[in-house]
VOKEKE-504235 format. One record per residue (C-alpha): residue number from 1; x, y, z. Coordinates in steps of 0.25 Angstrom, whole numbers, m for minus. Example, Ala and Ser with C-alpha at 12.3 -4.5 7.8 and 13.67 -1.06 7.14 Angstrom:
<sites>
{pos=1; east=49; north=m18; up=31};
{pos=2; east=55; north=m4; up=29};
</sites>
This chain:
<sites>
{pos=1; east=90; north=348; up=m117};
{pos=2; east=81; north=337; up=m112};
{pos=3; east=78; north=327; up=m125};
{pos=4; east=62; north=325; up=m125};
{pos=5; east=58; north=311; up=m123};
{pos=6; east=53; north=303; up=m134};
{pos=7; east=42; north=294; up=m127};
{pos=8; east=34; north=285; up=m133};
{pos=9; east=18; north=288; up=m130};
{pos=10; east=18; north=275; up=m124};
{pos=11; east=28; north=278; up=m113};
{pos=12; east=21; north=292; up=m111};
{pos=13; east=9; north=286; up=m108};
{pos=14; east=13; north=277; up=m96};
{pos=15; east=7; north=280; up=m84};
{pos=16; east=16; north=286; up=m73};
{pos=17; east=16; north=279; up=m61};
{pos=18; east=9; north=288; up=m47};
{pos=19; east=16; north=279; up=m39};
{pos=20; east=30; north=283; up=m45};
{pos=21; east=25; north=297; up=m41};
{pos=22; east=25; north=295; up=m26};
{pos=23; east=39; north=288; up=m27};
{pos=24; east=45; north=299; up=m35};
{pos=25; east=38; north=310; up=m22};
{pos=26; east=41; north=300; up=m11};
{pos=27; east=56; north=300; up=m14};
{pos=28; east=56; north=314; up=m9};
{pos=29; east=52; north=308; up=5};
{pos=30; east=62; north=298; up=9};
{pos=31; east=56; north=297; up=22};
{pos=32; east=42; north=294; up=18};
{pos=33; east=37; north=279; up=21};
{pos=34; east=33; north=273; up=6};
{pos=35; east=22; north=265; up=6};
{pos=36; east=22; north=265; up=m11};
{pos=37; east=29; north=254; up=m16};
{pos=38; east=21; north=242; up=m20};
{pos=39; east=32; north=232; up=m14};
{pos=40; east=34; north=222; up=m3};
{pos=41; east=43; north=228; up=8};
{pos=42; east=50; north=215; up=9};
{pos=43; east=63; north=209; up=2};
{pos=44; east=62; north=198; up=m8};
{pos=45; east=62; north=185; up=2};
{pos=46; east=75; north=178; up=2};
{pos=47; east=72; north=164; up=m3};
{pos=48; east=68; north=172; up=m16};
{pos=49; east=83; north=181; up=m15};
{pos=50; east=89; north=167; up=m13};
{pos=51; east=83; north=162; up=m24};
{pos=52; east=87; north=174; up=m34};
{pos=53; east=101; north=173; up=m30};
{pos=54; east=102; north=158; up=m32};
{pos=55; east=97; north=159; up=m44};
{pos=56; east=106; north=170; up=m48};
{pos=57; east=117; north=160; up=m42};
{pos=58; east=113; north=152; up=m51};
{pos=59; east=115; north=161; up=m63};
{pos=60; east=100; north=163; up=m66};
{pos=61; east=104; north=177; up=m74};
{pos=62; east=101; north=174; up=m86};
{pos=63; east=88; north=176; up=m95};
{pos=64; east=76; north=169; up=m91};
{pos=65; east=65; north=164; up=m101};
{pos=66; east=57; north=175; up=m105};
{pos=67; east=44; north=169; up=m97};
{pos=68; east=53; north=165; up=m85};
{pos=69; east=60; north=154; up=m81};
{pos=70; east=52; north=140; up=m80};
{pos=71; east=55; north=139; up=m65};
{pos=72; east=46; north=151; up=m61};
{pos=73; east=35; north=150; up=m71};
{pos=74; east=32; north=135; up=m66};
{pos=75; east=33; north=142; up=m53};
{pos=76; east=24; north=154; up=m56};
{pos=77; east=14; north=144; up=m63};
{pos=78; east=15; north=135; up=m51};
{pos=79; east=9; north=145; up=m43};
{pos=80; east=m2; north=148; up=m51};
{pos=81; east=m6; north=137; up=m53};
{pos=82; east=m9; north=132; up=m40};
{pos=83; east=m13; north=147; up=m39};
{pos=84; east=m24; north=151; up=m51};
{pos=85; east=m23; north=139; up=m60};
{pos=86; east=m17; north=125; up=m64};
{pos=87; east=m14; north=126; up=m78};
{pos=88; east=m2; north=136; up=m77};
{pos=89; east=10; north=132; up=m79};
{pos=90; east=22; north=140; up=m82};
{pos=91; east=20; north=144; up=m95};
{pos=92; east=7; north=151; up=m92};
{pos=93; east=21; north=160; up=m84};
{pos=94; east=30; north=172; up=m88};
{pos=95; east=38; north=178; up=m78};
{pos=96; east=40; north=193; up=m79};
{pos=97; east=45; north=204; up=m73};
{pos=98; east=36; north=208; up=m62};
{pos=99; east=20; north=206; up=m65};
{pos=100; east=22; north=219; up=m71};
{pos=101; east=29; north=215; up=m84};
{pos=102; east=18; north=202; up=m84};
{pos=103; east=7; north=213; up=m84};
{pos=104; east=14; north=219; up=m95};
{pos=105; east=17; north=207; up=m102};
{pos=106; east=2; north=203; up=m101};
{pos=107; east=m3; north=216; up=m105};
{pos=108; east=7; north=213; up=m117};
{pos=109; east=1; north=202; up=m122};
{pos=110; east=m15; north=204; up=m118};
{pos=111; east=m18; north=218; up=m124};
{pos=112; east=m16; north=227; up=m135};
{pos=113; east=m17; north=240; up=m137};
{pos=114; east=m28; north=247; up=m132};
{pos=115; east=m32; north=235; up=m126};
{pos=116; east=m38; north=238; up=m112};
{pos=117; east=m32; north=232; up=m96};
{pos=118; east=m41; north=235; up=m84};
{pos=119; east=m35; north=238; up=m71};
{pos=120; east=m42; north=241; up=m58};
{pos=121; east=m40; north=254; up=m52};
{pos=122; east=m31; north=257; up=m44};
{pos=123; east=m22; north=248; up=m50};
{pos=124; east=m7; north=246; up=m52};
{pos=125; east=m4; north=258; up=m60};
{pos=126; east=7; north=251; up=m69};
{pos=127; east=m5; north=243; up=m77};
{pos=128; east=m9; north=254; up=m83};
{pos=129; east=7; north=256; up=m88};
{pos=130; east=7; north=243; up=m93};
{pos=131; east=m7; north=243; up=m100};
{pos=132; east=0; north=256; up=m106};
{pos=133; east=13; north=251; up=m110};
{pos=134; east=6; north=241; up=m119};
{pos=135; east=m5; north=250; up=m126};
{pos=136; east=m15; north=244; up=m120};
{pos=137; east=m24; north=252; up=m107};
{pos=138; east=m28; north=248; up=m92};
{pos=139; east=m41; north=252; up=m89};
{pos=140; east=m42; north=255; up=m74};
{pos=141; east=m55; north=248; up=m69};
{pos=142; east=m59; north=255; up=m55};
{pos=143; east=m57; north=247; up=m42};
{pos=144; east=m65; north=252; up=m28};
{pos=145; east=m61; north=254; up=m14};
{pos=146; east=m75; north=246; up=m12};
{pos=147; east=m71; north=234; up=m18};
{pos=148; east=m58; north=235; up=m11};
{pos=149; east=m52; north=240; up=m25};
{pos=150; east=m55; north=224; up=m31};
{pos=151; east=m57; north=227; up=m45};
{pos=152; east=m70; north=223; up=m49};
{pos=153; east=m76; north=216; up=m61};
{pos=154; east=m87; north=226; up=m63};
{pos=155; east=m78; north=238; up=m63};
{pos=156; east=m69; north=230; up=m73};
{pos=157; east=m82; north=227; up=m84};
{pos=158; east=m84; north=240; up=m84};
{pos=159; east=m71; north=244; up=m88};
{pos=160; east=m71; north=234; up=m100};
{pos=161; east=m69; north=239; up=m114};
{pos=162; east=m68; north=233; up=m129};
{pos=163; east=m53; north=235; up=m126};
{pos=164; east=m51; north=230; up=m113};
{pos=165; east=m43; north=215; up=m114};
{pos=166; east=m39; north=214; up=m100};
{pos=167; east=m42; north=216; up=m84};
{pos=168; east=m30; north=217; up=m76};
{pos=169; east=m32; north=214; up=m60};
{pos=170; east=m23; north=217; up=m47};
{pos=171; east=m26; north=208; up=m36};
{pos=172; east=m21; north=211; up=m26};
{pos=173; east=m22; north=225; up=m30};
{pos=174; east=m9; north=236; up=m29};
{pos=175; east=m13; north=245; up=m27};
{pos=176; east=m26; north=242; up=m20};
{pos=177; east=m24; north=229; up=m12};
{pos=178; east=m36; north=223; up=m19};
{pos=179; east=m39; north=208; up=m20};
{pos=180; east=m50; north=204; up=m30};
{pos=181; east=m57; north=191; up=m25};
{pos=182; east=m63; north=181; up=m32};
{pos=183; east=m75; north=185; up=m35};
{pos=184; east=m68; north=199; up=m40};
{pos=185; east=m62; north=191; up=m49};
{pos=186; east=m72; north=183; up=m52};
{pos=187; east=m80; north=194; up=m57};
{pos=188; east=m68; north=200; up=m65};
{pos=189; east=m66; north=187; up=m72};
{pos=190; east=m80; north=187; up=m77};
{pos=191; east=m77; north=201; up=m84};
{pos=192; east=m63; north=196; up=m90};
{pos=193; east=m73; north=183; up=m96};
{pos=194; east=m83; north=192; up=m102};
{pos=195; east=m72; north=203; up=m109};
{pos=196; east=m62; north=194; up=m111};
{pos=197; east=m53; north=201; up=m103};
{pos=198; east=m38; north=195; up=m99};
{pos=199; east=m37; north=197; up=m83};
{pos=200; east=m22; north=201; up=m79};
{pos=201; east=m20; north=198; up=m65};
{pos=202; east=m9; north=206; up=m56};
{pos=203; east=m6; north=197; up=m46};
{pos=204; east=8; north=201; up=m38};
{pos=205; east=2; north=204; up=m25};
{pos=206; east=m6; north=191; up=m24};
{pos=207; east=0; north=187; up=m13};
{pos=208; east=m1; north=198; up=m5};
{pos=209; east=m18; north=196; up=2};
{pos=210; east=m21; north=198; up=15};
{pos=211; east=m33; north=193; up=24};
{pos=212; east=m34; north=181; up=19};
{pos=213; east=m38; north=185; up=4};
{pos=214; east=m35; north=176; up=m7};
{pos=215; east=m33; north=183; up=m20};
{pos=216; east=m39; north=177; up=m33};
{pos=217; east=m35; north=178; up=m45};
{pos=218; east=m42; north=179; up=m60};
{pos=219; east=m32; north=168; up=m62};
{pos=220; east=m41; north=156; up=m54};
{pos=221; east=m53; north=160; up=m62};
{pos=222; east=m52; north=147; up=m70};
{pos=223; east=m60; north=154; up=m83};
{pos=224; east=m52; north=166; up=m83};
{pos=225; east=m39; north=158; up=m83};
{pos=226; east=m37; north=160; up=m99};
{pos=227; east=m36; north=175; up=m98};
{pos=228; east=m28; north=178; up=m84};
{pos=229; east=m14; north=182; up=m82};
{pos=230; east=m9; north=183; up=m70};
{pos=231; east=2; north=192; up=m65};
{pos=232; east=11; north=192; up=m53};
{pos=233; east=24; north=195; up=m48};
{pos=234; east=35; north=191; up=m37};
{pos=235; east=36; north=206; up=m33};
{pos=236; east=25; north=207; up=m22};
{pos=237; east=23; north=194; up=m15};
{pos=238; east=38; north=190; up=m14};
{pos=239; east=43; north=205; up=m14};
{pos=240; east=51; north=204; up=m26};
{pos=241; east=47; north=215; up=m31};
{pos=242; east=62; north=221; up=m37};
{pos=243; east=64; north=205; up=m45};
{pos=244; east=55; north=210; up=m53};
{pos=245; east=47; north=196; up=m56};
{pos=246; east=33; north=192; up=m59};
{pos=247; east=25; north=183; up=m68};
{pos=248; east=12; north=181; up=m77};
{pos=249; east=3; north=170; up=m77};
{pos=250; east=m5; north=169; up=m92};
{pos=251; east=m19; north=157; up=m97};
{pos=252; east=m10; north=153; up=m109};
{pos=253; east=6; north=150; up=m109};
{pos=254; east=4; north=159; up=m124};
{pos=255; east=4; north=171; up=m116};
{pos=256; east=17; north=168; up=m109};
{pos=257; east=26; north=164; up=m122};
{pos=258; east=18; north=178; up=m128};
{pos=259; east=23; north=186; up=m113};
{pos=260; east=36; north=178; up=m115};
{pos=261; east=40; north=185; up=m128};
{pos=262; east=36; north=199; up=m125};
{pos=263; east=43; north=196; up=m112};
{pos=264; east=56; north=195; up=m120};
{pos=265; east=54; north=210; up=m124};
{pos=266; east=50; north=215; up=m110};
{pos=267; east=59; north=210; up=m100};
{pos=268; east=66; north=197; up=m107};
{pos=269; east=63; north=188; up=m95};
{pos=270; east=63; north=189; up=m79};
{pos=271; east=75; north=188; up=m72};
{pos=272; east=80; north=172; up=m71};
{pos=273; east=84; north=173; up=m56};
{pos=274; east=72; north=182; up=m53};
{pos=275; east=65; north=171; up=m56};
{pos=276; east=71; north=159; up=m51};
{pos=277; east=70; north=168; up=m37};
{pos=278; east=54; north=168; up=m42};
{pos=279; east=52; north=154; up=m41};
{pos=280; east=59; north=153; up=m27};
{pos=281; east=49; north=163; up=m23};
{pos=282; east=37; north=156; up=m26};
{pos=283; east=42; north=145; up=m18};
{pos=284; east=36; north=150; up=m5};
{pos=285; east=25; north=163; up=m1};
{pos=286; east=30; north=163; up=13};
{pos=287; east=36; north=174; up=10};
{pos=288; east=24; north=180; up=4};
{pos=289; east=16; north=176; up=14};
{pos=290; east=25; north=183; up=27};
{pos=291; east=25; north=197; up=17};
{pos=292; east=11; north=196; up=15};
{pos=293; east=10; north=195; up=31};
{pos=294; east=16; north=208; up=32};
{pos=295; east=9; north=214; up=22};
{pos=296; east=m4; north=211; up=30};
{pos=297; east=3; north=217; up=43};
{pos=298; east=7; north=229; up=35};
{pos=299; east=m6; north=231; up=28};
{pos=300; east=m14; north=232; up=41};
{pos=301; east=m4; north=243; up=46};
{pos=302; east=m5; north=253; up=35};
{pos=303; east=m22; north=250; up=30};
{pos=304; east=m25; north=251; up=47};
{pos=305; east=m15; north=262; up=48};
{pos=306; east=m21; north=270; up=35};
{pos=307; east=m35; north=266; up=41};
{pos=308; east=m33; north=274; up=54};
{pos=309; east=m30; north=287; up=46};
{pos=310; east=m41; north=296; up=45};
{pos=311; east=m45; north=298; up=28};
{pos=312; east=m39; north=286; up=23};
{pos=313; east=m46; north=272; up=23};
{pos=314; east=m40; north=259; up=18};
{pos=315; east=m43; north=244; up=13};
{pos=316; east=m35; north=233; up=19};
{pos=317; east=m28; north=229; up=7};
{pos=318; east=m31; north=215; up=0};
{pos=319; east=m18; north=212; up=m5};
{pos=320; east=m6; north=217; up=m9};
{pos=321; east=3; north=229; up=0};
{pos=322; east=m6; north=241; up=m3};
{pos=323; east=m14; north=250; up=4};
{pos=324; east=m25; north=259; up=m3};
{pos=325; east=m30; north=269; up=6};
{pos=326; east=m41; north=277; up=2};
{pos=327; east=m38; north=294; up=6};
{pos=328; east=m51; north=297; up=m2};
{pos=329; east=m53; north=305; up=11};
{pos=330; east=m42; north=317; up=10};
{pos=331; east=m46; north=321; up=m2};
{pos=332; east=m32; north=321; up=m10};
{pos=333; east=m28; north=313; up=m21};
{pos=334; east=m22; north=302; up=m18};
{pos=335; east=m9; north=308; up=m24};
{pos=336; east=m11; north=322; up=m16};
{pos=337; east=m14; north=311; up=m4};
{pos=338; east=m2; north=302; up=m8};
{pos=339; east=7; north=314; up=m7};
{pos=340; east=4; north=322; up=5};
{pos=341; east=7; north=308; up=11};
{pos=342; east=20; north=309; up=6};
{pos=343; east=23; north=323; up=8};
{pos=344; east=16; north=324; up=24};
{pos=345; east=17; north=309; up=29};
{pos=346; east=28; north=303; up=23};
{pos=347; east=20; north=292; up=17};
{pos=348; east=20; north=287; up=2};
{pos=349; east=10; north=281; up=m3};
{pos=350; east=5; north=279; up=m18};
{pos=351; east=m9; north=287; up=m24};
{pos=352; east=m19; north=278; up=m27};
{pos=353; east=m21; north=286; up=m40};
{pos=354; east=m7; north=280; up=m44};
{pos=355; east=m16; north=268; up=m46};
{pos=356; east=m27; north=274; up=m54};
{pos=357; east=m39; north=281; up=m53};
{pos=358; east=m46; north=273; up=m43};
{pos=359; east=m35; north=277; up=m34};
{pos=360; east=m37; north=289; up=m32};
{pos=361; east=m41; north=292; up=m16};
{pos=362; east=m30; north=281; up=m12};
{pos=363; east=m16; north=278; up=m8};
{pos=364; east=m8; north=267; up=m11};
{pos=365; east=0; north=261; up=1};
{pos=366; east=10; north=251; up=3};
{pos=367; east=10; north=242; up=15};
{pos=368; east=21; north=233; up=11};
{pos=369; east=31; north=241; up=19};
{pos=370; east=34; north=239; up=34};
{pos=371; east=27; north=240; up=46};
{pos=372; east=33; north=251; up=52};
{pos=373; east=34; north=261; up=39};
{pos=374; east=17; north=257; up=37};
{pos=375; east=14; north=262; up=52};
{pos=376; east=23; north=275; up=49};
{pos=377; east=15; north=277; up=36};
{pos=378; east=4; north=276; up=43};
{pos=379; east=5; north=286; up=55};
{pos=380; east=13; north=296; up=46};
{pos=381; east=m2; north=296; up=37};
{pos=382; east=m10; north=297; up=47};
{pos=383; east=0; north=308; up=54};
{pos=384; east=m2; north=315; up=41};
{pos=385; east=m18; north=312; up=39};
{pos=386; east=m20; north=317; up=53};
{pos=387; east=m13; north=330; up=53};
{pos=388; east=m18; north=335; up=36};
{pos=389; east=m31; north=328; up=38};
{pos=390; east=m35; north=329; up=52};
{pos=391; east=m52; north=330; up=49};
{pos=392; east=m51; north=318; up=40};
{pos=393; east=m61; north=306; up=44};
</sites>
């Protein structure tokens, strides 16, 4: 007899993840091409694997301090100053595991309660889990294909409530490719000022622009530098996305000693020679740089390639390694839509009502795959779109 399971209210609640639910159908396709996960196709680059087992060598193996080790915070703080702002340093740094757990660290230490996050939508659905996990609630503030899904100040006032404490952005955007520019967040700041609002900025793919665009972050608007954290992670931008590493920038070192100690309950600390490869890391974006380089290439065969299929229309991304066409025209969810892809072309792709509301009529693609399996994606839609759609304009 199967024992029922005691579950706290809490953990009922969570949100389940509609991106897990393609996974868990796409395994019944082994052939089908993935374009689902939200990771670079390349290995980490050797110099950073050097580094790792030097350190390990080394016997880097024991417990690091709870915020990480000096070497990397100095180093993280380094890049930001030169970056958003002089005046940090490396005790405005916690290391963490992924930006992930700095997110829910923040969220830790900013909100209560019942206390209000606003998200844009479609976002990156684990915000909501997080807000969740804590008590507190992410508010999805609605983003529009007509802004090229940048979140936009005037959406987000109309969103604030007594209880809201906290705006959280994604520039560039998963799952959307949206990059704010300086004058999106030069609006947004003005609403943070007049509500007193914390601005949590998720950062991991910030490298990762094309055409020439210069992302900007709420971190180099000098009068909202009191009530920004920043987030990133190593995961994107270096494909070190299995070490499991990231960081968060806070105004005030107090924040850090406070993220230390609830650190020591979450995770303990970050893995010592996890990080001493980190630094090496940092050393140099020429890596980066010849990713990103792909990424473009790759980007222009699957948005051209989607755009030449009758029914389906689709922004060049901003930033980061996703696609979001829109499939408004066939009529389906974008579940239904998601899933005869599967079933008929071979083809996974995520919903974009995984990512909330604003989602809905969209897919989310992955170019950060090769070549030669984004050309194959490609003709095996339009295959399908031709022969089940074939009056669609």
């Amino acid at each position: 007899m199967e024992q029922e399971l005691r579950i706290s209210q809490r953990a009922k609640q969570y949100p389940a993840s509609g991106i897990r639910k393609m996974f868990d159908l796409a395994a019944q396709y082994p052939e089908a091409i993935k374009l689902t996960v939200g990771e670079p196709n390349f290995d980490t680059p050797q110099y950073i694997k050097d580094a790792a087992k030097r350190a390990l060598d080394e016997g880097q193996t024991h417990y690091a301090p709870n915020a990480g080790t000096t070497e990397l915070r100095e180093a993280v703080a380094a890049k930001y100053r030169k970056q958003y702002w002089e005046g940090y340093t490396k005790d405005h740094v916690i290391i963490t595991v992924g930006a992930m757990e700095g997110l829910f660290l923040a969220m830790m230490t900013l909100l209560d309660p019942g206390d209000e996050i606003l998200v844009p939508d479609p976002c990156f659905p684990n915000y909501y889990g997080q807000a969740s996990s804590i008590g507190a609630r992410a508010v999805p503030v609605p983003t529009y294909e007509e802004y090229d899904y940048r979140i936009q100040a005037a959406d987000i006032e109309k969103a604030v409530t007594p209880r809201t404490r906290a705006i959280l952005l994604n520039s560039p955007c998963n799952p959307t490719g949206a990059v704010l520019t300086k004058e999106d967040i030069l609006a947004i700041a003005k609403v943070a000022k007049t509500h007193d609002l914390w601005v949590l900025t998720d950062e991991p793919y910030d490298a990762i622009v094309y055409d020439g665009i210069q992302p900007y972050s709420m971190a180099q608007v000098p009068e909202m530098q009191d009530r920004v954290m920043v987030l990133n992670s190593f995961s994107k931008s270096y494909a070190m996305t299995g070490w499991r590493i990231g960081y968060l920038v806070a105004p005030e070192p107090g924040y850090i000693k406070k993220m230390a100690q609830l650190q020591e309950g979450v995770a303990s600390c970050v893995s010592t020679f996890t990080q001493a490869a980190a630094v090496e890391a940092l050393k140099s974006t020429a890596c980066v740089d010849q990713m990103v380089a792909d990424y473009t290439r790759r980007r222009d065969i699957l948005v051209d390639g989607l755009n030449a299929i009758p029914g389906i229309t689709c922004k060049k991304s901003a930033g980061s390694f996703y696609a979001f066409p829109n499939i408004k025209a066939f009529g389906k969810t974008s579940q239904a839509f998601a899933e005869e892809l599967l079933e008929n072309a071979g083809v996974v792709t995520v919903p974009g009502s995984a990512f909330g509301d604003m989602g809905e009529g969209y897919l989310r693609l992955v170019f950060a795959n090769s070549d030669e399996n984004l050309k194959e994606a490609v003709r095996r839609i339009a295959d399908y779109v031709a022969r089940a759609y074939p009056g669609i304009k």
